[in-house]
N, C-alpha and C positions, 0 to 999 in steps of 0.2 A: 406747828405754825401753819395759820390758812394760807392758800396759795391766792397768788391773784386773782383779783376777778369773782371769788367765790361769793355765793349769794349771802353768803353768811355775815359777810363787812357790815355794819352798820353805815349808816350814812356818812357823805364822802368829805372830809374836811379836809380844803386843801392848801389853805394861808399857810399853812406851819410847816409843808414843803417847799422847800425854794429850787432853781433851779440849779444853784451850786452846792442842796443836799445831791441834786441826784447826781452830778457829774460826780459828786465827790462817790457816794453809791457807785459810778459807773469804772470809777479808777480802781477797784476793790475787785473787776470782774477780768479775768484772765483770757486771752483767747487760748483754746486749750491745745493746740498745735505750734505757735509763738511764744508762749511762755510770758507773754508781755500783758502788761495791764491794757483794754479799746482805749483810753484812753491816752495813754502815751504813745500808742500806736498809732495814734490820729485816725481810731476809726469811727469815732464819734461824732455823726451831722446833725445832730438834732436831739435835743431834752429839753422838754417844755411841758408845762402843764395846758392843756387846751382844753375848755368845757368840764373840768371836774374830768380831765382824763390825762394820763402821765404817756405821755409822746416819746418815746426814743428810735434815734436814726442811728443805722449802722452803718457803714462800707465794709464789707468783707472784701476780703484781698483776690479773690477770686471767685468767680460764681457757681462755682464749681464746690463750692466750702464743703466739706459734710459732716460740718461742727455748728451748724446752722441751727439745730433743736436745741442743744445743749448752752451753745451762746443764749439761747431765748432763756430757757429757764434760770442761766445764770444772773441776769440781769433780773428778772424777774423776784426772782428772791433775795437780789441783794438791794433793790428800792423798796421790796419790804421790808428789810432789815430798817433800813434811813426812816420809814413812816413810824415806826414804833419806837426807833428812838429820837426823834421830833415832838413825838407824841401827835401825828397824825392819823387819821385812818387811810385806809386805801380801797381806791376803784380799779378801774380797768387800765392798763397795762396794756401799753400797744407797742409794740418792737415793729418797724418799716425796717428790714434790709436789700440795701442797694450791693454792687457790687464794681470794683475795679483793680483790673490784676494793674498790680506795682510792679516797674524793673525793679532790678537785685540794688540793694544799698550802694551808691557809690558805681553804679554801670557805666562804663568809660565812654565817652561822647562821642568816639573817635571808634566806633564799632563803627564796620562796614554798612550794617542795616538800623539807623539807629532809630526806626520808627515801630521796631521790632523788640516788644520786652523780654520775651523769652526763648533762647532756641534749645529745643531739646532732643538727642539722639536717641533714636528707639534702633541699639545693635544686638548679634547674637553672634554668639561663639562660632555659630555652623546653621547651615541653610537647613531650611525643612522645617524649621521651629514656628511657622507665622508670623513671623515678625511683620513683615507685612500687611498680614490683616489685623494685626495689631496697631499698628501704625494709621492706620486707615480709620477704624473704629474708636480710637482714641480720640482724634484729630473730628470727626464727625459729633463723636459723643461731648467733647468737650462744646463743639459749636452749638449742640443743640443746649447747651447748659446756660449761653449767652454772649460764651467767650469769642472773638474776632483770633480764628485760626486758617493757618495756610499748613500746606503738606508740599515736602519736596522729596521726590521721589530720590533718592540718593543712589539706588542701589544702579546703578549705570551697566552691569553686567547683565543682568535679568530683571530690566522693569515689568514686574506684576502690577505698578499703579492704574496702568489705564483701561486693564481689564476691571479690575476691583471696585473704579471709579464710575465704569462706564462711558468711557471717550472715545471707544471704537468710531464714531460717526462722525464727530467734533474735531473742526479743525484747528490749528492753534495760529497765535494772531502774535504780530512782530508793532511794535509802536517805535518808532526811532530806534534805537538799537539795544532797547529795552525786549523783553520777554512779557506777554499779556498773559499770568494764571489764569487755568479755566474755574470759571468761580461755580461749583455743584455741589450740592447735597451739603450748604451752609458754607463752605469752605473754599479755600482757593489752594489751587494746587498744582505743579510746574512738574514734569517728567522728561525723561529723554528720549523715554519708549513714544514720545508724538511728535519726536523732530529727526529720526531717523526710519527706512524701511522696516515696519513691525516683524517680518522673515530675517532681516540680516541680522548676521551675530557679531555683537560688540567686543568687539576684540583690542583692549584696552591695554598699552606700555604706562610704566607709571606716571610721565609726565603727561600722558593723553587723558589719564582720569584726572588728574589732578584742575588738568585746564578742563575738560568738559563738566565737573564737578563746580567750579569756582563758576564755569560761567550760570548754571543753572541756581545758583545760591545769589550769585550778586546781581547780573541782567537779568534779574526777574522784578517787575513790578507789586510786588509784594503790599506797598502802604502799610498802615498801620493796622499791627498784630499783637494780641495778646500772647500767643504761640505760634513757633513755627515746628513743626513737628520733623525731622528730618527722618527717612528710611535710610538706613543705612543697609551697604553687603555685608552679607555675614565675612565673620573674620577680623582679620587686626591688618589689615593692610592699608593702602593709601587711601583710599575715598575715610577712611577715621580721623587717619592723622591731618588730612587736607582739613577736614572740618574743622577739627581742634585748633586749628592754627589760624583757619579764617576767620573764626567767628566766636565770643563773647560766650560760652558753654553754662546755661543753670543747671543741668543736669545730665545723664544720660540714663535713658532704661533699660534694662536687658531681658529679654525675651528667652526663655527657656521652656521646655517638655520635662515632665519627670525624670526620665530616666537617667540613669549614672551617665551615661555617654553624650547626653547633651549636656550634664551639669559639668564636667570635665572643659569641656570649650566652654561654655558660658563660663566658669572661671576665669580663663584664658581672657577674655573680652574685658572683664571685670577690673582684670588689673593690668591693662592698657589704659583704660582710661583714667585708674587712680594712677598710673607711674605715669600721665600725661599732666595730671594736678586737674582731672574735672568728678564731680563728685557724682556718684550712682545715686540716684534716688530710690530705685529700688528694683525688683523683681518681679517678672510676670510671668504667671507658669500658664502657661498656653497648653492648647489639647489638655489639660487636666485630667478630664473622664468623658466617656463619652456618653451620650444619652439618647438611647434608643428613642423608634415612633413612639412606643410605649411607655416613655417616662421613665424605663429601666436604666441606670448608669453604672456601667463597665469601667473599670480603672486599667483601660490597655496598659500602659505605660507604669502606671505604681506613683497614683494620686498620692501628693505630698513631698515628690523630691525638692522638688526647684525650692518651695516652704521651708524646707528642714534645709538647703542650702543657705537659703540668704540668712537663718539664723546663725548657723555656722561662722558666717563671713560676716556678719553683724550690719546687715541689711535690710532696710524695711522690706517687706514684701507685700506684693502692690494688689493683689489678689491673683485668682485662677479664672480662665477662661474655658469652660467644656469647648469637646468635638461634640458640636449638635448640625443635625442637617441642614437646618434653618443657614444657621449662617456661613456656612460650605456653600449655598445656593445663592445666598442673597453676593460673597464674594465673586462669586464666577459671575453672576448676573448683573454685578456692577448699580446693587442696588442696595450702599450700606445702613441709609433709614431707614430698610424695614425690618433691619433687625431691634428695632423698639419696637415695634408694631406685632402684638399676637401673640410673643413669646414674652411674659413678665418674667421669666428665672432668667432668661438669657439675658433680656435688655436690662436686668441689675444686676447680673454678672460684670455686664461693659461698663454701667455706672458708677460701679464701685471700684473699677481700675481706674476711670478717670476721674472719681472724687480723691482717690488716695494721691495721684500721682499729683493732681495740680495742690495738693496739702502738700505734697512734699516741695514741690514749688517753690512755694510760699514759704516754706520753713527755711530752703536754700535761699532762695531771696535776700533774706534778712540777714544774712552771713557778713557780709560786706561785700567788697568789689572782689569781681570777679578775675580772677587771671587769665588772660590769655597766653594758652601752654605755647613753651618753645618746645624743639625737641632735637636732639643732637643724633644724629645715626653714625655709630661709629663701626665702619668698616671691620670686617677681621683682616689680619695681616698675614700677607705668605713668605716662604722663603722660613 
């Protein structure tokens, strides 16, 4: 079969296409992470014939898609399909995709941030792993994809956002008795490391994170977000459960290093939040390999564990992130754009954890309503 557009079509006759061949064409094309016909998905804006040319508008659910080529050519050959059985010829094929993340089916109205489609946890089993600059580069990378994302620094114990951010100079702004995100590098984003002494140590009882957590999630001025990316502390302690319980969860991420000793806690995290009732979208094996000034890459750690875990545990896995200098440098310096800039392996390394993860998104989304987990702690008994 010619493909579209090929010089070889003869001349273009277009009466004997109508515009409910192609819808009906377009209900025939699957999106291939939804499982659902553009069609019934309401992500169809446009099919028209214009000038001897077949027009189709798309919304993807995120802008982030990275089903975006594959969508084109599926469409593409399935309006060829409809011209030959019409008995039309065909010209040029033009696909516009537009893009807008959707809350989850059924999101309860009655969420604390309800301007906020998506909030999702980036935890790890045990500190050390990056989660953080994970967190940061997700939240960046997704913004530069199109998406309206905010970053909340969660980890209350050890805030690394405002180094990572660059807010050492930046002072932070009270409006009524709202919180003003500092809106940088595409993104908005709320810490605690900028409303207390950068030197003092946060020395947190569990109802003191509980309340300094709730207040930085809810007296933030936040507006409307496609994402809210939350940092979590490593561990399974309260700043988790607090989240889980505040807020309307599409997912959570888990951050791991190769090796057996972080996959071991990263378990541990894993299934906190599935015995909380919120779903893992998936896995990110951080530090992966590292890679020399040289371009030479060393597998410190034993490239592949975190991979061969989330299969194990029957999880998508969301890619790998190397230790490269680049981006050791551009986090200390508080400067997470330029890790697109210079390094093409590195900045589709980061693209392709956030084209995966907001596809998982998307996939969670469409689940239904979400639950907002209880959670019972039942004392051990003495005596």
């Amino acid at each position: 079969m010619l493909a579209p557009g090929d010089s070889r079509y003869p001349t273009i006759l277009h009466m004997k296409l109508s515009t409910k061949d192609l819808r009906d064409a377009l209900a025939t094309v699957e999106d291939p992470d939804l499982h659902k016909d553009l069609v019934s998905l309401g992500m169809v804006t446009k099919a028209e014939l214009i000038d001897g040319r077949v027009i189709i508008g798309i919304e993807l659910t995120t802008p982030a898609c990275p089903m975006k080529d594959r969508i084109r050519k599926d469409i593409e050959q399935a309006v060829a399909v409809a011209a030959t059985r019409v008995g039309a010829t065909l010209g040029e094929v033009v696909v516009e995709f537009t893009a807008k993340v959707r809350p989850p089916v059924g999101q309860r109205a009655q969420s604390p941030l309800p301007e906020v489609k998506h909030v999702i946890a980036v935890g790890a089993g045990k500190g050390g792993v990056g989660k953080s600059s994970v967190s940061v580069n997700l939240a960046v990378g997704l913004a530069r994809m199109g998406a309206k994302v905010g970053l909340l620094d969660g980890d209350i114990y050890g805030p690394s956002i405002p180094t990572m951010l660059g807010l050492d100079n930046l002072s932070g702004a009270v409006r009524g008795e709202m919180l003003v995100p500092f809106e940088v590098h595409g993104i908005k984003a709320i810490t605690i490391g900028k409303l207390v002494d950068p030197d003092k140590a946060l020395i947190w009882r569990g109802p003191m994170a509980h309340g300094a957590f709730k207040q930085l999630a809810l007296q933030t001025e936040w507006g409307a977000l496609d994402y809210l990316i939350v940092d979590l502390p490593p561990g399974t302690g309260d700043v988790p459960l607090t989240l889980a319980q505040l807020l309307p969860l599409s997912g959570a991420v888990i951050v791991c290093t190769p090796q057996r000793v972080a996959q071991d806690d990263a378990r541990r995290a894993i299934r906190m939040f599935q015995q909380l009732g919120v779903g893992v979208l998936g896995i990110v094996e951080n530090m992966s390999h590292f890679v020399a000034d040289d371009g030479h890459e060393y597998d410190l750690f034993g490239r592949g564990g975190a991979e061969t875990m989330a299969a194990s545990m029957d999880l998508p896995f969301l890619g790998a992130i190397p230790i490269h200098m680049d981006l050791r440098r551009h986090c200390d310096q508080g400067t997470p754009l330029a890790n697109w800039e210079g390094n093409g392996a590195l900045a589709e390394a980061l693209d392709s954890v956030c084209r995966k993860v907001a596809s998982q998104i998307s996939i969670a989304s469409m689940r239904g309503e979400l639950v907002q987990p209880t959670l019972s702690v039942v004392g051990t008994q003495k005596g």
